[in-house]
C-alpha positions in Angstrom: 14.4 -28.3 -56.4 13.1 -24.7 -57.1 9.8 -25.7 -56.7 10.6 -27.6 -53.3 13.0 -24.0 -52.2 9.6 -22.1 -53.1 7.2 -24.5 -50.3 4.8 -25.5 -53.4 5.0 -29.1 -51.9 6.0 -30.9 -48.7 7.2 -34.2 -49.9 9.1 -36.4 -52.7 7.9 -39.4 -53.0 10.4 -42.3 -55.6 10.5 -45.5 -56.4 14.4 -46.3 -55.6 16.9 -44.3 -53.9 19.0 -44.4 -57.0 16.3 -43.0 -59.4 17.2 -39.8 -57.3 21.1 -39.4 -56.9 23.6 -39.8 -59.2 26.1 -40.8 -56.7 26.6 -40.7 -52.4 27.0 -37.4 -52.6 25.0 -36.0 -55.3 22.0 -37.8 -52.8 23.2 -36.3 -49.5 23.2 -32.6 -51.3 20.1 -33.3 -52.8 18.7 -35.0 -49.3 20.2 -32.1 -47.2 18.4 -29.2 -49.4 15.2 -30.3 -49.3 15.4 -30.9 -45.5 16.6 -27.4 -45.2 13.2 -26.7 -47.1 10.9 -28.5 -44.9 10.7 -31.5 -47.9 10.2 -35.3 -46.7 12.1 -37.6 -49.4 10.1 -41.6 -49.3 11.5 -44.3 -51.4 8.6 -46.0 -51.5 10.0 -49.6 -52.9 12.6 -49.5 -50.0 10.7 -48.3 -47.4 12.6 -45.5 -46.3 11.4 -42.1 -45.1 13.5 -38.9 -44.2 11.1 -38.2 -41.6 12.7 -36.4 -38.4 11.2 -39.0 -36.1 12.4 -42.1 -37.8 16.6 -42.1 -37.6 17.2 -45.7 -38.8 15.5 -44.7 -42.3 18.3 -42.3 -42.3 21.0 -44.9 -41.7 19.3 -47.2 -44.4 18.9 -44.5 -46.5 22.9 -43.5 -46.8 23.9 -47.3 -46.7 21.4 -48.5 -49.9 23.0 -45.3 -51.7 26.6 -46.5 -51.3 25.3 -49.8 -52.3 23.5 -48.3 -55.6 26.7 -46.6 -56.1 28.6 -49.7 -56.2 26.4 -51.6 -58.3 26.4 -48.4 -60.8 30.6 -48.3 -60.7 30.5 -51.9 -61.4 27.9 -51.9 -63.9 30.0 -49.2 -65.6 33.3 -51.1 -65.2 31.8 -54.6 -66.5 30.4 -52.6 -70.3 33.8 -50.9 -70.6 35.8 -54.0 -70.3 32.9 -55.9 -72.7 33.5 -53.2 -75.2 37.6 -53.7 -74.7 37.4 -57.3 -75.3 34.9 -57.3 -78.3 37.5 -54.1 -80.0 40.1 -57.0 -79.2 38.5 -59.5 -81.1 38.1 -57.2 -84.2 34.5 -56.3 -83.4 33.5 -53.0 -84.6 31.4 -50.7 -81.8 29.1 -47.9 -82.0 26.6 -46.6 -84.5 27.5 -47.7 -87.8 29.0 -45.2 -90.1 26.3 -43.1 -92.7 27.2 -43.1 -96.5 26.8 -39.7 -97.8 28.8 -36.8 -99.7 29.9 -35.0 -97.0 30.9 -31.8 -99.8 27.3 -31.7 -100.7 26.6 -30.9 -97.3 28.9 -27.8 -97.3 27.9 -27.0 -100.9 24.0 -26.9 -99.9 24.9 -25.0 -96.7 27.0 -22.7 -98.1 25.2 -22.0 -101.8 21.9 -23.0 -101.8 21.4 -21.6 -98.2 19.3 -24.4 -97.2 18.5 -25.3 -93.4 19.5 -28.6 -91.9 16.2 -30.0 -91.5 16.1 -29.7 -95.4 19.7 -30.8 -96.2 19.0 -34.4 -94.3 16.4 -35.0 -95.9 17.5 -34.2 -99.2 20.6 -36.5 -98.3 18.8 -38.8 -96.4 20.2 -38.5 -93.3 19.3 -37.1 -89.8 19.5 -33.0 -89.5 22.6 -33.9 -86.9 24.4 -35.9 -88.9 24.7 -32.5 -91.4 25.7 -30.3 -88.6 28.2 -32.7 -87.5 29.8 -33.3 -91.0 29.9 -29.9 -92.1 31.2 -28.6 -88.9 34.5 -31.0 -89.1 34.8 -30.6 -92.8 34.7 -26.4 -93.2 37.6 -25.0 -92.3 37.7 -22.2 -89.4 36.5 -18.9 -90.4 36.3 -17.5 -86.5 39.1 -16.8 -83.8 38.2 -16.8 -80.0 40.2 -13.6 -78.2 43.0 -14.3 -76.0 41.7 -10.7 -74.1 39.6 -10.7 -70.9 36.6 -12.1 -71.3 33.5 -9.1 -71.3 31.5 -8.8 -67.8 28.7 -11.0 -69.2 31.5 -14.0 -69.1 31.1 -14.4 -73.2 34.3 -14.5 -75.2 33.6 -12.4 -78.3 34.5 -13.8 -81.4 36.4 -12.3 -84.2 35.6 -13.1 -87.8 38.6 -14.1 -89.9 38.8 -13.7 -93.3 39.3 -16.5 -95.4 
């Protein structure tokens, strides 16, 4: 969208409507600042074109992104109740849980002073998977201010001791 706000092209061309929008609106904002740039928007599998001159594209164009909105809500709704029903019947869902010793983690972190990258592969396990454990396992050694925060919109963060 900067590019388009800048003029360094005159036209978006997609597959489908709903590889552009998240949602109705998300495409009408998105549809109505690149007009305001001088940007032409073509779906190219639906045939639709937000050419000035062609008004029943724009028709088209807002009903198939209801429709894709629809589909997506209902596409949403039909996973969340699979996942209900298969929790129902005892199933377990999501990633499988990693085997590890989460105190190592904190105990190569904290003594050894070794990176992530270097304490998953010592344990085996992605450089993620360390951050995550060691950040719910450590206890809280910072505060966040109740005060105003500064004029840069940061909170500042007070060190506790332990």
């Amino acid at each position: 969208m900067a590019d388009a706000a800048q003029g360094k092209f005159d036209c978006i061309v997609v597959y489908k409507i709903d590889r552009f929008g998240r949602s109705v609106l998300h495409l009408n904002q998105q549809l109505a600042a690149l007009t305001s740039y001088g940007v032409r928007f073509i779906a190219t599998s639906q045939s639709l074109d937000t050419d000035e001159k062609n008004p029943t594209s724009r028709v088209l164009l807002q009903v198939l992104a209801s429709v894709a909105e629809f589909e997506r809500e209902m596409i949403r709704e039909r996973t969340l109740s699979g996942i209900r029903a298969a929790q129902a019947a005892g199933k377990v869902v999501g990633r499988p849980k990693r085997v590890f010793r989460r105190d190592e983690v904190s105990r190569l972190r904290d003594e050894e002073g070794l990176s992530w990258r270097a304490i998953g592969k010592k344990l085996g396990i992605p450089a993620m998977t360390a951050v995550d454990s060691y950040r719910t396992s450590a206890p809280c050694t910072e505060t966040v201010s109740t005060g105003r925060s500064d004029a840069g919109g940061k909170r500042k963060k007070k060190s506790v001791a332990a």
